[in-house]
Backbone as CSV, one residue per row, in Angstrom:
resi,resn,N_x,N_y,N_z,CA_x,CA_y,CA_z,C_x,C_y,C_z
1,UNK,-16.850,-57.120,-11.586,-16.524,-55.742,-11.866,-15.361,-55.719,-12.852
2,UNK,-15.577,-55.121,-13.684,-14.423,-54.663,-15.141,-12.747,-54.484,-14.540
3,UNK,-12.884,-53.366,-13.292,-11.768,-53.282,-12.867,-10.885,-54.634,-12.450
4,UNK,-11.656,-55.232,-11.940,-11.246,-56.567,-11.063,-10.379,-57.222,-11.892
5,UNK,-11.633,-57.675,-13.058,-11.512,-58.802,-13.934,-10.400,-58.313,-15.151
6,UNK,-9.725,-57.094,-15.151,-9.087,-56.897,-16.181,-7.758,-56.255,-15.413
7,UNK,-7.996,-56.193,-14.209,-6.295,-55.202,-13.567,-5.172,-55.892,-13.628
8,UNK,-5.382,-57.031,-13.860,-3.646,-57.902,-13.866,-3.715,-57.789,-15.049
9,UNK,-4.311,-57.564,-16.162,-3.605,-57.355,-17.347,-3.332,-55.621,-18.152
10,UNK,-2.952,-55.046,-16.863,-2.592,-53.701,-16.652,-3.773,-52.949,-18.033
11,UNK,-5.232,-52.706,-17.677,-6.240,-52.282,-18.100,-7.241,-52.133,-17.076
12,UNK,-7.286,-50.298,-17.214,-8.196,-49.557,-16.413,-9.685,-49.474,-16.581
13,UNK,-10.500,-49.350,-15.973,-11.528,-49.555,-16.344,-11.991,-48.103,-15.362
14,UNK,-12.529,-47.485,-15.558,-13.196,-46.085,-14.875,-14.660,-45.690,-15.165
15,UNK,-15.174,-45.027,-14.549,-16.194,-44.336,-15.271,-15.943,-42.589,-14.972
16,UNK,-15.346,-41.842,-15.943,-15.188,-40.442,-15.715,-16.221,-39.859,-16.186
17,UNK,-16.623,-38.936,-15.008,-17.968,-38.182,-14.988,-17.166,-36.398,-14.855
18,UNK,-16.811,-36.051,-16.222,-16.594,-34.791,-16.506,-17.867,-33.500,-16.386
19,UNK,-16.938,-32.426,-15.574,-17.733,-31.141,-15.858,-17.242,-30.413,-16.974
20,UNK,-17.182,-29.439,-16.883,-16.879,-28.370,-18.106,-15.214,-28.667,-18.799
21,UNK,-15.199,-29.410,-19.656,-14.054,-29.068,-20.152,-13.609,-29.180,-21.339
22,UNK,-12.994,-27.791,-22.009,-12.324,-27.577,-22.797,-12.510,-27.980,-24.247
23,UNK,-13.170,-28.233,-24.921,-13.089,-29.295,-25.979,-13.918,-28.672,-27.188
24,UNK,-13.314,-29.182,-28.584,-14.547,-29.236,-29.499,-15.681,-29.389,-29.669
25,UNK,-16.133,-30.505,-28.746,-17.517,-31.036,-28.684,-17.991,-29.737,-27.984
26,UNK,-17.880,-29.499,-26.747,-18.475,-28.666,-25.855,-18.991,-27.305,-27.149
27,UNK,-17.966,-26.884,-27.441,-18.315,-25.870,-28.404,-18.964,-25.984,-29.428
28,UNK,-19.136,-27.163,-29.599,-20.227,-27.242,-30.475,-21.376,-27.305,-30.445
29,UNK,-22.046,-27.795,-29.078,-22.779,-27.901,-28.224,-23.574,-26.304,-27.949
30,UNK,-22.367,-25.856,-27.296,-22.813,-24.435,-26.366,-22.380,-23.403,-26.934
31,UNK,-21.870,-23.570,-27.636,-20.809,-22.334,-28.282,-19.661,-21.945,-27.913
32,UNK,-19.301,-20.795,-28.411,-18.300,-20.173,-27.445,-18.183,-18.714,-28.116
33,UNK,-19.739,-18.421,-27.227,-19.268,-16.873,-27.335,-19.133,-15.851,-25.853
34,UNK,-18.333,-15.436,-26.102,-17.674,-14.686,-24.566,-19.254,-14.854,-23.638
35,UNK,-20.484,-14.758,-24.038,-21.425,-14.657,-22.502,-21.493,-16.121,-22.112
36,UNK,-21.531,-17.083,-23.295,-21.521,-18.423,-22.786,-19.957,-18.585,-21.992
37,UNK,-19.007,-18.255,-22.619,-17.285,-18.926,-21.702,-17.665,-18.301,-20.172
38,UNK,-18.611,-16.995,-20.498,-18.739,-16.723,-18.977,-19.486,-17.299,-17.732
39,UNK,-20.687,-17.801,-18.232,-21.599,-18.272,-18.043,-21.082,-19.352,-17.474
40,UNK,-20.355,-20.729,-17.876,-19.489,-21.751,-17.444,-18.564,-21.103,-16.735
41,UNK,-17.558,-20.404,-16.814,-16.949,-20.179,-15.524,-17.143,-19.665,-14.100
42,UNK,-18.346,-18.528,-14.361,-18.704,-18.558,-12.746,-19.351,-19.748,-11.884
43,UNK,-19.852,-20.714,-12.878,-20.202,-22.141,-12.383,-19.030,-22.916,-11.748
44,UNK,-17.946,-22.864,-12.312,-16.528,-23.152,-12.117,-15.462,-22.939,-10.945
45,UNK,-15.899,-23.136,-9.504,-14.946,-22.803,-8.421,-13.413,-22.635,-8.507
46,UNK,-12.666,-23.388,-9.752,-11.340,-23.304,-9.428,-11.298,-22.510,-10.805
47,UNK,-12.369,-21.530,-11.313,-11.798,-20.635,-12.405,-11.626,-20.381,-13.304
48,UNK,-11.840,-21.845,-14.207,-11.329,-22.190,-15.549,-11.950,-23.609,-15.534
49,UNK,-12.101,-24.372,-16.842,-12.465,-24.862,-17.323,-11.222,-26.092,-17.670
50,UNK,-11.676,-27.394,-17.531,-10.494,-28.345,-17.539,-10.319,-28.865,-18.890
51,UNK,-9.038,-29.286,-18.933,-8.963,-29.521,-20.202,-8.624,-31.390,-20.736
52,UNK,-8.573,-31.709,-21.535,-8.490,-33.436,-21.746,-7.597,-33.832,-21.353
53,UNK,-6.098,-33.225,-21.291,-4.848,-34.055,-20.941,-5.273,-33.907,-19.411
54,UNK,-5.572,-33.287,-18.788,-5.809,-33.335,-17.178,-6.460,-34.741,-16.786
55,UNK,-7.686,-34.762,-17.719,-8.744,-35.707,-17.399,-7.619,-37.313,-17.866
56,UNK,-6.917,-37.137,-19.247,-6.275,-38.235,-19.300,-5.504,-39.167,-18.152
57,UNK,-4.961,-37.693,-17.603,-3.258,-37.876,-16.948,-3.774,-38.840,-15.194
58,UNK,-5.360,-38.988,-15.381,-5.565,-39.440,-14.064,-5.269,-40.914,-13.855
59,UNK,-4.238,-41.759,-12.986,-3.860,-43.069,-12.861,-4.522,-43.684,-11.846
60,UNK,-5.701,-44.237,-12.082,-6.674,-45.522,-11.119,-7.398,-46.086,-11.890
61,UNK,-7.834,-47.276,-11.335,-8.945,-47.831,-11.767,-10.349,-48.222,-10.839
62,UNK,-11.061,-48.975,-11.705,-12.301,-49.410,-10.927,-12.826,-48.562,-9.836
63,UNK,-12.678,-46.681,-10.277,-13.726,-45.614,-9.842,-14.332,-44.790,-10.506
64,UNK,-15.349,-44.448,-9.864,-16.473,-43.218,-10.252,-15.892,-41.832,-10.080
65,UNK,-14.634,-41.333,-11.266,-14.190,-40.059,-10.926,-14.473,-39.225,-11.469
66,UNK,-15.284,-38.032,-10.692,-15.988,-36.878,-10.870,-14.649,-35.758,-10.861
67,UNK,-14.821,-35.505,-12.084,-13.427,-34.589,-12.727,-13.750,-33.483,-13.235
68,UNK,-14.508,-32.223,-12.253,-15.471,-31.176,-12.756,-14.800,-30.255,-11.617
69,UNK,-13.560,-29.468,-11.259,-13.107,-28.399,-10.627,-13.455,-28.203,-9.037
70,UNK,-14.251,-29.063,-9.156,-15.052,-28.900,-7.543,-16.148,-28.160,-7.910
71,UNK,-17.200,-28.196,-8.734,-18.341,-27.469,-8.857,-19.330,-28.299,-8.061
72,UNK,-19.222,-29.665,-7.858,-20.349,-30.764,-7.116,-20.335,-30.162,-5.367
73,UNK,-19.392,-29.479,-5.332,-18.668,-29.347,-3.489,-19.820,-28.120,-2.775
């Protein structure tokens, strides 16, 4: 496993499985016109839509982190 084989040389290995967030891509994708921003947020339990430094700021390794507001719950 990646995590294993690379954690003593302080390198994370993750697999982040993002929901809705925030970004250029997305909008380029889906758009962003007010029925679509709406459309994604009532999907959205905590309200809003996450953004990249959130997803960055997360410190572990060697997991499967599902980083989508609690919409999977």
């Amino acid at each position: 496993m990646a995590a294993l084989d690379y954690a003593r040389s302080n390198i994370r290995a993750n697999a982040v499985c993002p929901g809705s967030i925030d970004t250029p891509m997305r909008l380029r994708v889906f758009g962003d016109t007010p029925e679509e921003r709406a459309r994604v947020l009532a999907q959205e339990p905590i309200g809003r839509m996450g953004t990249p430094e959130e997803i960055a700021a997360a410190f572990v390794t060697g997991h499967a982190l599902v980083v989508e507001g609690g919409q999977t719950l």
